[in-house]
mmCIF file of the N, C-alpha and C atoms, coordinates in Angstrom:
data_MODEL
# 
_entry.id   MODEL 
# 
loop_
_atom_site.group_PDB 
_atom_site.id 
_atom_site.type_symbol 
_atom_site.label_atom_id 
_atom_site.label_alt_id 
_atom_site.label_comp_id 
_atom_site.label_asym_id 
_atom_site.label_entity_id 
_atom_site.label_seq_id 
_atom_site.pdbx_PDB_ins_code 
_atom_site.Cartn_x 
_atom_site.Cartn_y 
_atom_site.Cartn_z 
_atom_site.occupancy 
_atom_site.B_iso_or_equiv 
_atom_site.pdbx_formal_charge 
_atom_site.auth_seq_id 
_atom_site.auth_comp_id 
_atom_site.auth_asym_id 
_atom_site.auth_atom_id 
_atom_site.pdbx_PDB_model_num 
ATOM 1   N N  . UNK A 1 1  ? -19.822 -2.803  5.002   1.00 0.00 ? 1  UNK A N  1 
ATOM 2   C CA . UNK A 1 1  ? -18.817 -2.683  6.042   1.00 0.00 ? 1  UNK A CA 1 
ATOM 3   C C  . UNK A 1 1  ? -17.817 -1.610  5.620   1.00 0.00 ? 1  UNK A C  1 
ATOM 4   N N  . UNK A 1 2  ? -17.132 -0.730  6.519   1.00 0.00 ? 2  UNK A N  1 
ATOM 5   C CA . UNK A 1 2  ? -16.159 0.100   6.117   1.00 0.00 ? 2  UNK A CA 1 
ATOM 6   C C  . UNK A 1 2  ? -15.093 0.025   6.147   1.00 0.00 ? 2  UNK A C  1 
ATOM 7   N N  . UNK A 1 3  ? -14.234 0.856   5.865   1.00 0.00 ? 3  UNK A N  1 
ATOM 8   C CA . UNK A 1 3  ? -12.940 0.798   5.095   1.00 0.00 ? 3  UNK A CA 1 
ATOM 9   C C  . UNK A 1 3  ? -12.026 0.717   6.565   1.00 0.00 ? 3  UNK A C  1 
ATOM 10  N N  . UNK A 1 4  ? -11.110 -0.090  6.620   1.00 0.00 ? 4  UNK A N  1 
ATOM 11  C CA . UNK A 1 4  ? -9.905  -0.351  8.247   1.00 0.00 ? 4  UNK A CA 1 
ATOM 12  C C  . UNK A 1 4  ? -9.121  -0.045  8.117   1.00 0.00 ? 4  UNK A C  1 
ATOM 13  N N  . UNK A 1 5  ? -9.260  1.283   8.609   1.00 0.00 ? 5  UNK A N  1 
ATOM 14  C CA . UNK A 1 5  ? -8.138  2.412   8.895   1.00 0.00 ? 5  UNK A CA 1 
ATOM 15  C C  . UNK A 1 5  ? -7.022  2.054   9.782   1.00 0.00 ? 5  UNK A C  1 
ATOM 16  N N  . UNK A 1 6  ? -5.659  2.547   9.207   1.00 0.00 ? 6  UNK A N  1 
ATOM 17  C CA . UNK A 1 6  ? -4.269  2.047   9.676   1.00 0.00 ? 6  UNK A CA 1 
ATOM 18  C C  . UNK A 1 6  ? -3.643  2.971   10.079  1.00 0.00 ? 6  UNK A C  1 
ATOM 19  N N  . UNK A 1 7  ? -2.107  3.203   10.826  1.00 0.00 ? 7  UNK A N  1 
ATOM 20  C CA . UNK A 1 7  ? -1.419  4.257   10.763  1.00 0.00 ? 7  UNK A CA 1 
ATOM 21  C C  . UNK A 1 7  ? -0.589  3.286   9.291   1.00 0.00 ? 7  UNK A C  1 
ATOM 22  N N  . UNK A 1 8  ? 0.231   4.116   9.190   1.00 0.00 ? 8  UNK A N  1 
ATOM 23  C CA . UNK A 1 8  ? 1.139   3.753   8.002   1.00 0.00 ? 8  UNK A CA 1 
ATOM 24  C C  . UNK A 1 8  ? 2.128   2.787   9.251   1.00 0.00 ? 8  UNK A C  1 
ATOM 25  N N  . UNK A 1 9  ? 2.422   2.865   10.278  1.00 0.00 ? 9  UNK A N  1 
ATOM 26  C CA . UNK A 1 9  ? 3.714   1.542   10.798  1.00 0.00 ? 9  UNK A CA 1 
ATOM 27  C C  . UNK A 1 9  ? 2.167   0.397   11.094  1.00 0.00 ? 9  UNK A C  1 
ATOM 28  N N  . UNK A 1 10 ? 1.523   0.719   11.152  1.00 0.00 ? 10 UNK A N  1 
ATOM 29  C CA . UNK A 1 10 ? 0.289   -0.585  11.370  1.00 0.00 ? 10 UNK A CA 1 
ATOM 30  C C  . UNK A 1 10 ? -0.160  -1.295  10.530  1.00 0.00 ? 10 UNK A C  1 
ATOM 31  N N  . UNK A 1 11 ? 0.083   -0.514  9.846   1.00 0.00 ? 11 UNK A N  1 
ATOM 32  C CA . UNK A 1 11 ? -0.701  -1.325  8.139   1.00 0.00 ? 11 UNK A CA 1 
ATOM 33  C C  . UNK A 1 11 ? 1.038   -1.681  7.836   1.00 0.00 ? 11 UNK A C  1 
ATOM 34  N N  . UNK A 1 12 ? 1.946   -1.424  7.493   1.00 0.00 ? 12 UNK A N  1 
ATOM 35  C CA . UNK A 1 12 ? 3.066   -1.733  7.429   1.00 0.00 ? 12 UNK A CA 1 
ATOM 36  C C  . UNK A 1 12 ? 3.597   -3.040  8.124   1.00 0.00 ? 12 UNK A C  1 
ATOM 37  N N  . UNK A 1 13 ? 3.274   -3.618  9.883   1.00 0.00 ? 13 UNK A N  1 
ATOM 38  C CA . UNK A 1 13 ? 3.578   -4.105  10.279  1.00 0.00 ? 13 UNK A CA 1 
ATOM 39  C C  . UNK A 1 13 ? 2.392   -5.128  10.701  1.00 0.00 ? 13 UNK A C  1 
ATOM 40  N N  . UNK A 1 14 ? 0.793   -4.992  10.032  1.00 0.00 ? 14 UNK A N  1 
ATOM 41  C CA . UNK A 1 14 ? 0.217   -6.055  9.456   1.00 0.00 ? 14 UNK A CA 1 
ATOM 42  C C  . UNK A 1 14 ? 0.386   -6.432  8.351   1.00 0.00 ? 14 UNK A C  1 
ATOM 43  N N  . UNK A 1 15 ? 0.972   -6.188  7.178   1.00 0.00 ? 15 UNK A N  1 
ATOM 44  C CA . UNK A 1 15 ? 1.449   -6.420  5.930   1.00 0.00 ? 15 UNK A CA 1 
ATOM 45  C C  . UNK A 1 15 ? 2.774   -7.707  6.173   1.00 0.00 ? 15 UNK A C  1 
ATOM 46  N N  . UNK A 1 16 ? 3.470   -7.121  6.682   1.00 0.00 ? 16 UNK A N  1 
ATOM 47  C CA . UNK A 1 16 ? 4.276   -8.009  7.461   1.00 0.00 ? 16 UNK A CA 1 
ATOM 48  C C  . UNK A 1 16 ? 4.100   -9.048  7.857   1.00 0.00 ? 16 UNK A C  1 
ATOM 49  N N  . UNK A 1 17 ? 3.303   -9.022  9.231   1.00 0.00 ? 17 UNK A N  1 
ATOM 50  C CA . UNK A 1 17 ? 2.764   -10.198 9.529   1.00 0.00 ? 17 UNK A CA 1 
ATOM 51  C C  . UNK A 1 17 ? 1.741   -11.196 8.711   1.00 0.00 ? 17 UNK A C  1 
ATOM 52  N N  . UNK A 1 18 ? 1.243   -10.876 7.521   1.00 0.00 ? 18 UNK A N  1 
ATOM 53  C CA . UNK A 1 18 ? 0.729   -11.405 6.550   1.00 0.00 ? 18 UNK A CA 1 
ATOM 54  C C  . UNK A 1 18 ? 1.893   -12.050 5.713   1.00 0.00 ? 18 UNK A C  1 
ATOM 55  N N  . UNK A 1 19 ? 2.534   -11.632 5.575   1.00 0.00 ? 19 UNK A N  1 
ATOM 56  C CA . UNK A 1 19 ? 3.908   -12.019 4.395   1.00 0.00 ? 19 UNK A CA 1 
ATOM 57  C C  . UNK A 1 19 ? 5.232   -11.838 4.669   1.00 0.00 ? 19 UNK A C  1 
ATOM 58  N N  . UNK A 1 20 ? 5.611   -12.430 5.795   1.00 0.00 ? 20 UNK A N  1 
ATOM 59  C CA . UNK A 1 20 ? 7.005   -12.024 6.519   1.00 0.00 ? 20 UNK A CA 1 
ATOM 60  C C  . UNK A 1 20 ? 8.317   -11.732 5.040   1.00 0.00 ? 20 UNK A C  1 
ATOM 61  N N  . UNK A 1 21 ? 8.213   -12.506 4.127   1.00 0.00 ? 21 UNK A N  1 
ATOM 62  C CA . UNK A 1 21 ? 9.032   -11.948 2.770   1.00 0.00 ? 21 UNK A CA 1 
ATOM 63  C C  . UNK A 1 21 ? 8.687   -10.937 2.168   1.00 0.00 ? 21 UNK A C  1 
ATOM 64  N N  . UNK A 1 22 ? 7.121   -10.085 2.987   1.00 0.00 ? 22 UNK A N  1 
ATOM 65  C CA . UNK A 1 22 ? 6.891   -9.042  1.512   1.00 0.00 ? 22 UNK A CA 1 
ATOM 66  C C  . UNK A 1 22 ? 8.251   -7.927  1.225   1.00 0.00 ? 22 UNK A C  1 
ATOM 67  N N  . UNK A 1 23 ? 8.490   -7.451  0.619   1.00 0.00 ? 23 UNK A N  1 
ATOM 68  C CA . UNK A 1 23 ? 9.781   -6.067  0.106   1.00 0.00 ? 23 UNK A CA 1 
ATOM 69  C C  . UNK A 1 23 ? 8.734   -5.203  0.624   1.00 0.00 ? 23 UNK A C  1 
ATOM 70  N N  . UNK A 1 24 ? 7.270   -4.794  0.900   1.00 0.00 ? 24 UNK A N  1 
ATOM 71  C CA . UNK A 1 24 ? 6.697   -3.826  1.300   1.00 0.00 ? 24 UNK A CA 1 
ATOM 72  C C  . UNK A 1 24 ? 7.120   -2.727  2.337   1.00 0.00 ? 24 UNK A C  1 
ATOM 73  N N  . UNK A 1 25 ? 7.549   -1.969  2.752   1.00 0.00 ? 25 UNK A N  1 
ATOM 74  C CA . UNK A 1 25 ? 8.020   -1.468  4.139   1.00 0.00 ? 25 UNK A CA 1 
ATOM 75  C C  . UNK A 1 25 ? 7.297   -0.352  4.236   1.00 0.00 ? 25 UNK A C  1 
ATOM 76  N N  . UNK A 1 26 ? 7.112   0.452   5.403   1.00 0.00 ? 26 UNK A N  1 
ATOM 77  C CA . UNK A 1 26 ? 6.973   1.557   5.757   1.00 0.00 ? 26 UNK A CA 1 
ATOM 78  C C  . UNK A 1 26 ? 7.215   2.285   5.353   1.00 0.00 ? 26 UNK A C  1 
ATOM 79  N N  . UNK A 1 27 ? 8.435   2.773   4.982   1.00 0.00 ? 27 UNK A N  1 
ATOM 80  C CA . UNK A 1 27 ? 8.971   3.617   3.965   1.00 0.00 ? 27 UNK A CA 1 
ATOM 81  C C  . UNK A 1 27 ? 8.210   3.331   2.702   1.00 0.00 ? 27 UNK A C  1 
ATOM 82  N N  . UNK A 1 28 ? 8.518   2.654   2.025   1.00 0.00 ? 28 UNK A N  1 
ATOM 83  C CA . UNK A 1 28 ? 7.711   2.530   0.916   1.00 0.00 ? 28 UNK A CA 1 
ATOM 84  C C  . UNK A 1 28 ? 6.093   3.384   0.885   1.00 0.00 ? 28 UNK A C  1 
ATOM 85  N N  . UNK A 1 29 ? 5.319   2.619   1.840   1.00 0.00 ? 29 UNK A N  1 
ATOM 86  C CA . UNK A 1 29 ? 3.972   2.771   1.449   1.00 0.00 ? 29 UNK A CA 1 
ATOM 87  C C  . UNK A 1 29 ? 4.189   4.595   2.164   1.00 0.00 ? 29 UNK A C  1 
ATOM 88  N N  . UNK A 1 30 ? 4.953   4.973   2.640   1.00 0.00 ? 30 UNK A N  1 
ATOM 89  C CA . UNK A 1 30 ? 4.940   6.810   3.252   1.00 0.00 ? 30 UNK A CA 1 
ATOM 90  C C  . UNK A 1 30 ? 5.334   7.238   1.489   1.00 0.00 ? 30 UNK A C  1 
ATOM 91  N N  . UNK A 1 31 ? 6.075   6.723   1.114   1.00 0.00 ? 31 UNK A N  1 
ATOM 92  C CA . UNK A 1 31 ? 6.212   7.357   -0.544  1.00 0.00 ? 31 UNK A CA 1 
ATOM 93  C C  . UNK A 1 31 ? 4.929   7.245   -1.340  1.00 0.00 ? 31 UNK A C  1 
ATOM 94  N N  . UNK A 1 32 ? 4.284   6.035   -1.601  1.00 0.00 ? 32 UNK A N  1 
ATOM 95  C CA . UNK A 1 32 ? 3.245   6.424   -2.046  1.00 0.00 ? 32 UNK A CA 1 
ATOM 96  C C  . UNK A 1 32 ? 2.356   6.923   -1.872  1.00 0.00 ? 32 UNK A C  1 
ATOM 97  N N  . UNK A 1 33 ? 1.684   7.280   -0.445  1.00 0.00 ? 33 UNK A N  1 
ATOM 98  C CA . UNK A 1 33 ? 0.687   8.174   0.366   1.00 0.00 ? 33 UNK A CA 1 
ATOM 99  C C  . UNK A 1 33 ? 1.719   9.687   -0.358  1.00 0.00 ? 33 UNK A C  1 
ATOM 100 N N  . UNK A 1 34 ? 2.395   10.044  -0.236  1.00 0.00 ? 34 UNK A N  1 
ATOM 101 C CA . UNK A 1 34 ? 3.095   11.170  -0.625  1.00 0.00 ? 34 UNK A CA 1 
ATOM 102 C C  . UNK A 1 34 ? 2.430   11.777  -2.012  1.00 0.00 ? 34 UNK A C  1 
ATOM 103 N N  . UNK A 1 35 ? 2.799   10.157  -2.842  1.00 0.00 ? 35 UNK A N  1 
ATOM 104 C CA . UNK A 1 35 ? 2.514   11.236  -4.294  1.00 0.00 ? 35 UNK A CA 1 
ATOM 105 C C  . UNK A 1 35 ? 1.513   10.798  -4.508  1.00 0.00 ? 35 UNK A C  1 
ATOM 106 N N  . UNK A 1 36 ? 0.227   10.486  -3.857  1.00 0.00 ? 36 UNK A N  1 
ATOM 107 C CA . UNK A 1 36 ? -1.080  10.332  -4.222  1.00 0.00 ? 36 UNK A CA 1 
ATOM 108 C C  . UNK A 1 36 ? -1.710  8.625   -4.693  1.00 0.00 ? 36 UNK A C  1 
ATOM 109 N N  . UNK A 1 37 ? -0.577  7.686   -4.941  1.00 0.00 ? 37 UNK A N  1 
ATOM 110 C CA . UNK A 1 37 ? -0.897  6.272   -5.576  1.00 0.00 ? 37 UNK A CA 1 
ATOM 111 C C  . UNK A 1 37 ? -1.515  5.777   -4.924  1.00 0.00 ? 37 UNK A C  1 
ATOM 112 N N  . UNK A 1 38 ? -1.579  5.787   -3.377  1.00 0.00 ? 38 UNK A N  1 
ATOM 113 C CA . UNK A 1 38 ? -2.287  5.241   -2.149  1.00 0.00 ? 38 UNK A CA 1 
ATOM 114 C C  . UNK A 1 38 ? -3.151  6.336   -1.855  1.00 0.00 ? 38 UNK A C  1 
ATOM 115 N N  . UNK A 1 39 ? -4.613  6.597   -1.784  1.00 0.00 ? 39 UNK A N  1 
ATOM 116 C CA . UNK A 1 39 ? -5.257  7.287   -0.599  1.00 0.00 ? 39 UNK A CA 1 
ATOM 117 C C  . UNK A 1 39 ? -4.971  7.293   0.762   1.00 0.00 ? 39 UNK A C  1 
ATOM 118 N N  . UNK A 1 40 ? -5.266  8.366   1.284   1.00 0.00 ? 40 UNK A N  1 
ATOM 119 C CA . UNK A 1 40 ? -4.979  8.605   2.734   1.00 0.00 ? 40 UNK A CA 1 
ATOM 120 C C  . UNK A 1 40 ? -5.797  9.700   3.450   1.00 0.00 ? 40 UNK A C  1 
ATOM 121 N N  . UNK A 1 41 ? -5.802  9.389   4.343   1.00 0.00 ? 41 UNK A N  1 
ATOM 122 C CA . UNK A 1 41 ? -6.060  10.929  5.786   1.00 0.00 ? 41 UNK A CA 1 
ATOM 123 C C  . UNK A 1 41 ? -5.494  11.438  6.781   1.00 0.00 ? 41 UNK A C  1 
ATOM 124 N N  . UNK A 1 42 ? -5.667  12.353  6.764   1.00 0.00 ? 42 UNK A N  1 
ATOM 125 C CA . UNK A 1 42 ? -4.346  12.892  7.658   1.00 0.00 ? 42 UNK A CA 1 
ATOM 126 C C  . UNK A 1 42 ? -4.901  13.292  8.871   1.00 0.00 ? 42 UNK A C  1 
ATOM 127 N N  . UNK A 1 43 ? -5.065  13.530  10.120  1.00 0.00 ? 43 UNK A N  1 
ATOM 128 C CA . UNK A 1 43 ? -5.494  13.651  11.116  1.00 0.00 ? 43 UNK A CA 1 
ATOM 129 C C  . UNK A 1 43 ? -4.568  13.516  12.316  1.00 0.00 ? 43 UNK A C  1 
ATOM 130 N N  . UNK A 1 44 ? -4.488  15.266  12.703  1.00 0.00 ? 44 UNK A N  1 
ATOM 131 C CA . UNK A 1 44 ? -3.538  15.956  13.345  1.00 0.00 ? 44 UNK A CA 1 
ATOM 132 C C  . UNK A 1 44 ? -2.112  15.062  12.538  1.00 0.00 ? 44 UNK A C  1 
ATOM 133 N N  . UNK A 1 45 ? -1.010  15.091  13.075  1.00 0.00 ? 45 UNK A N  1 
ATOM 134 C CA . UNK A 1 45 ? -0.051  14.562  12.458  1.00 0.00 ? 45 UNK A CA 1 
ATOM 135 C C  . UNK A 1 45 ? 0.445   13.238  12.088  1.00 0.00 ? 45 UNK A C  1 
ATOM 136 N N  . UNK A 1 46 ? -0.579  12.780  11.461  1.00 0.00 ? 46 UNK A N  1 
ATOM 137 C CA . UNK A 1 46 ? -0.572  10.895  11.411  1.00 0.00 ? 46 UNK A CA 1 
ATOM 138 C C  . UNK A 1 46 ? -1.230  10.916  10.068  1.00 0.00 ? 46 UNK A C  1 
ATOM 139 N N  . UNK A 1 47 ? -1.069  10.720  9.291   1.00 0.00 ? 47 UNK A N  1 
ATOM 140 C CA . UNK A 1 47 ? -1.745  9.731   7.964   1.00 0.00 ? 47 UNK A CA 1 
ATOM 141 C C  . UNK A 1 47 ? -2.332  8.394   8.344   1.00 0.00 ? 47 UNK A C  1 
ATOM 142 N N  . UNK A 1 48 ? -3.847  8.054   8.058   1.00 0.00 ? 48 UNK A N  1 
ATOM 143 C CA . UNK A 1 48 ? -4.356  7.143   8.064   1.00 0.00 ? 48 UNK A CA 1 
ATOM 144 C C  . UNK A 1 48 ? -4.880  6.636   6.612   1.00 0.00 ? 48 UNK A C  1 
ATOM 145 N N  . UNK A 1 49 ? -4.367  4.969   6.655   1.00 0.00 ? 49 UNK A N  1 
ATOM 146 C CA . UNK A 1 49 ? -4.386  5.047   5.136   1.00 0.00 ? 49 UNK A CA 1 
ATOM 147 C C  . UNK A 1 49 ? -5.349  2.950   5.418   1.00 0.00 ? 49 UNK A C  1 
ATOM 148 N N  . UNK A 1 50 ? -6.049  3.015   4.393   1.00 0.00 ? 50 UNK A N  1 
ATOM 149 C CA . UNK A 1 50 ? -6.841  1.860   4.033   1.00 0.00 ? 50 UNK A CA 1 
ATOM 150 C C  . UNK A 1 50 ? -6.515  0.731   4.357   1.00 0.00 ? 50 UNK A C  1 
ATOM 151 N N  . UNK A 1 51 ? -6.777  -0.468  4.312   1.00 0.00 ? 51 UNK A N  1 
ATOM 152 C CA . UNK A 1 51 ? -5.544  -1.695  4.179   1.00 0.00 ? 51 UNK A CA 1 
ATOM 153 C C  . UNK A 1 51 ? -6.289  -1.750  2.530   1.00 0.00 ? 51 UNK A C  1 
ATOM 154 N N  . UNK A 1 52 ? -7.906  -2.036  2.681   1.00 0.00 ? 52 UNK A N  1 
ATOM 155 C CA . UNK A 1 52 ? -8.031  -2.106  1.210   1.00 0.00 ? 52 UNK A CA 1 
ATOM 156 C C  . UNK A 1 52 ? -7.758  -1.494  -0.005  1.00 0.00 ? 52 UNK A C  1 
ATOM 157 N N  . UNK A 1 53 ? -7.324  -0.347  0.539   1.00 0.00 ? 53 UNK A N  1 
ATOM 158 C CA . UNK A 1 53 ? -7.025  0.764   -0.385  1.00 0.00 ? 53 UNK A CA 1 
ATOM 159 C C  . UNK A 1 53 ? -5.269  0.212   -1.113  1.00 0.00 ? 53 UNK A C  1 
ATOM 160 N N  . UNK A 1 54 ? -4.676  -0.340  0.148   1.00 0.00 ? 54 UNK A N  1 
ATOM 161 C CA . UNK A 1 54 ? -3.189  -0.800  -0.178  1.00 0.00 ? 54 UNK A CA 1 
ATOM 162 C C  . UNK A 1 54 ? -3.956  -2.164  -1.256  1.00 0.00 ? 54 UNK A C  1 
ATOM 163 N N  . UNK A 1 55 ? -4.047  -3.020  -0.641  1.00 0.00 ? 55 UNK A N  1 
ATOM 164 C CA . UNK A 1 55 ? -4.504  -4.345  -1.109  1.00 0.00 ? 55 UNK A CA 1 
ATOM 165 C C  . UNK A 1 55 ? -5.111  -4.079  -2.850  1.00 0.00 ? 55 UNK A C  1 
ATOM 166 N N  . UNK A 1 56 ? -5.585  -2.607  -2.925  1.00 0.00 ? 56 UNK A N  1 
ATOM 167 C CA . UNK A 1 56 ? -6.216  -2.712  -4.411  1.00 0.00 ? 56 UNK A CA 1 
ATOM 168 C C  . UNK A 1 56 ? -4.681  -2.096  -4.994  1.00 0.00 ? 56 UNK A C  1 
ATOM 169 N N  . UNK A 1 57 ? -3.787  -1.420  -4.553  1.00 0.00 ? 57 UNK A N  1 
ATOM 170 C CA . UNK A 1 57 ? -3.009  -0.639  -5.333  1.00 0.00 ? 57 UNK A CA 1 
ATOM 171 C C  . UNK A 1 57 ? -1.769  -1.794  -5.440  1.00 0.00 ? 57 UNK A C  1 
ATOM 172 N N  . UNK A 1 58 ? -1.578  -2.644  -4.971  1.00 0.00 ? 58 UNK A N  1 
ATOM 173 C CA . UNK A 1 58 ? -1.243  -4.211  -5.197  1.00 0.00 ? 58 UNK A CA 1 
ATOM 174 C C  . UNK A 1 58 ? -1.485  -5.124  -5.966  1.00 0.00 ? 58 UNK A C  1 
ATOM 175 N N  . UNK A 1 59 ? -3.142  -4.792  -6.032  1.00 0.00 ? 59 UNK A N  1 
ATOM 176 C CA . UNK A 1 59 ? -3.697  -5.987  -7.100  1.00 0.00 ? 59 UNK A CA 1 
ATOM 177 C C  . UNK A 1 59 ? -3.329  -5.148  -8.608  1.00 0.00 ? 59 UNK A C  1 
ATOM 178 N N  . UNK A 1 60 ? -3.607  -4.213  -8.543  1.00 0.00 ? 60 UNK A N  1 
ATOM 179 C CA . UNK A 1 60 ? -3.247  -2.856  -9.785  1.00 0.00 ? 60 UNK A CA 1 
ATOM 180 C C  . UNK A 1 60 ? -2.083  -3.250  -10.450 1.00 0.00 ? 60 UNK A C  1 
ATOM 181 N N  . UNK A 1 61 ? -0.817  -2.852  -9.784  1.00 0.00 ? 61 UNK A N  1 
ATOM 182 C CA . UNK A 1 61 ? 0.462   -2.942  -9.704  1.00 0.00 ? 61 UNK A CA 1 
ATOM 183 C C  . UNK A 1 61 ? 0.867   -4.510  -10.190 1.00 0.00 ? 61 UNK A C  1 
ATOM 184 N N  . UNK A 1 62 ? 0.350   -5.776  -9.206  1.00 0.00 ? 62 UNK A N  1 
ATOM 185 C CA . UNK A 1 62 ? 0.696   -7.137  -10.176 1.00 0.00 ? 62 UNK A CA 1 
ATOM 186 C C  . UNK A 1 62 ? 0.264   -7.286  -11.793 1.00 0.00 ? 62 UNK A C  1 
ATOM 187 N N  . UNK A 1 63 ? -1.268  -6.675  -11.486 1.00 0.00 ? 63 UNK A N  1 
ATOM 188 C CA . UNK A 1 63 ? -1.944  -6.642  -12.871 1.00 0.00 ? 63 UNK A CA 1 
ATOM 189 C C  . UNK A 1 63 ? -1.313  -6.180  -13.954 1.00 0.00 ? 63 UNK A C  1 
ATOM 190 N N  . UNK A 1 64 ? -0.624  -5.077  -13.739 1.00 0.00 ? 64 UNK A N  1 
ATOM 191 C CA . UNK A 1 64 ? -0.184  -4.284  -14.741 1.00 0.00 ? 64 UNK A CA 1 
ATOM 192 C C  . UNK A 1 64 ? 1.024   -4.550  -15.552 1.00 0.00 ? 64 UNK A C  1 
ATOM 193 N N  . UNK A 1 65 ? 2.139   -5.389  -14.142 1.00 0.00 ? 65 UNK A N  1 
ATOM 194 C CA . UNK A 1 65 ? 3.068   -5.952  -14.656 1.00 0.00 ? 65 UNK A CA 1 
ATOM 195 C C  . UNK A 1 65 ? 2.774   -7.530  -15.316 1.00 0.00 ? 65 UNK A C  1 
ATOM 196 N N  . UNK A 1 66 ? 2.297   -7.978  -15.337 1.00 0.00 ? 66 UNK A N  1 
ATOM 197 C CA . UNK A 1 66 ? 1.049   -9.068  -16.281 1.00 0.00 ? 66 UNK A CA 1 
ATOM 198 C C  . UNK A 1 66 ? 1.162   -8.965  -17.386 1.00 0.00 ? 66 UNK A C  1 
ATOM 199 N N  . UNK A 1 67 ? 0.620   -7.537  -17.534 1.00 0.00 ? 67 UNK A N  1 
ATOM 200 C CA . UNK A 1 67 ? -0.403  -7.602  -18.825 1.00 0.00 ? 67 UNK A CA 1 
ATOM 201 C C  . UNK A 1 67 ? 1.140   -6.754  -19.874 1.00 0.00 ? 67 UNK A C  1 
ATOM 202 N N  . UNK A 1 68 ? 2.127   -6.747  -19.381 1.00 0.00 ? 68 UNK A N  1 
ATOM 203 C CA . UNK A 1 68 ? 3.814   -6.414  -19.581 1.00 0.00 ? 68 UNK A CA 1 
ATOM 204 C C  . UNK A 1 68 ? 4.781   -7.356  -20.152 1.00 0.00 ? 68 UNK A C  1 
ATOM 205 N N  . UNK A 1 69 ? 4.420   -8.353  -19.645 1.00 0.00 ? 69 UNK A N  1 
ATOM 206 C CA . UNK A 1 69 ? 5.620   -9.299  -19.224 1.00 0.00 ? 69 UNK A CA 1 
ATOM 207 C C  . UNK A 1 69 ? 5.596   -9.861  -20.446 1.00 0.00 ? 69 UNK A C  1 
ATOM 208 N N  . UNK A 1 70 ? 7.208   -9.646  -20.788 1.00 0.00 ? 70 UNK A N  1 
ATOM 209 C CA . UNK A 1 70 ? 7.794   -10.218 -22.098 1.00 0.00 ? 70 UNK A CA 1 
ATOM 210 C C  . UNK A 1 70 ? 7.962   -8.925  -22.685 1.00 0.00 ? 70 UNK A C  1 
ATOM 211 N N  . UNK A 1 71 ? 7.421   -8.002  -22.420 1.00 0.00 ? 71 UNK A N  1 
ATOM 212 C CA . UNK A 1 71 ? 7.718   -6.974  -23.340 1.00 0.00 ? 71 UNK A CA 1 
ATOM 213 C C  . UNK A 1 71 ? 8.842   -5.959  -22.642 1.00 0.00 ? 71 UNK A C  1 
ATOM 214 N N  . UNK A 1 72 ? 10.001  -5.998  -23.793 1.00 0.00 ? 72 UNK A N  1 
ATOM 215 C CA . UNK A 1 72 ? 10.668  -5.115  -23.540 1.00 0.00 ? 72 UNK A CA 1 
ATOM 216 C C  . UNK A 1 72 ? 10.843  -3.586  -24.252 1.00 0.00 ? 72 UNK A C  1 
ATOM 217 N N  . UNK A 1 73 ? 10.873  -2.935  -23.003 1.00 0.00 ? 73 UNK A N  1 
ATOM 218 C CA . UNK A 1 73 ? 10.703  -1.464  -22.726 1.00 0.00 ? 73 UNK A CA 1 
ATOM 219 C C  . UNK A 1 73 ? 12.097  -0.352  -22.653 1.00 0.00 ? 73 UNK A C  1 
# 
């Protein structure tokens, strides 16, 4: 099955509706499509970006602070 392509306020505002507390926003995920942390496509003037692609750079991101915790930096 393939990858379910979002605009960035769609995937933003299904993220949302998945986790009405997430801190995730729109803004946010336009910063990381920016500097490359998120994949994306751009087509005419819209970025289309994964949900799974978000969902792995999430699982990444908890993981990492995990494999952290307790250690001070």
């Amino acid at each position: 099955m393939g990858k379910h392509f979002r605009t960035i306020d769609k995937a933003a505002s299904e993220i949302l509706a998945a986790d009405p507390n997430t801190a995730i926003t729109k803004w946010m995920l336009r910063s990381l499509i920016r500097t490359g942390e998120i994949p994306s496509v751009k087509r005419g003037n819209r970025y289309l970006v994964a949900l799974e692609d978000i969902e792995a750079y999430l699982a990444n991101v908890a993981a990492q602070s995990c494999k952290y915790k307790g250690v001070r930096i």
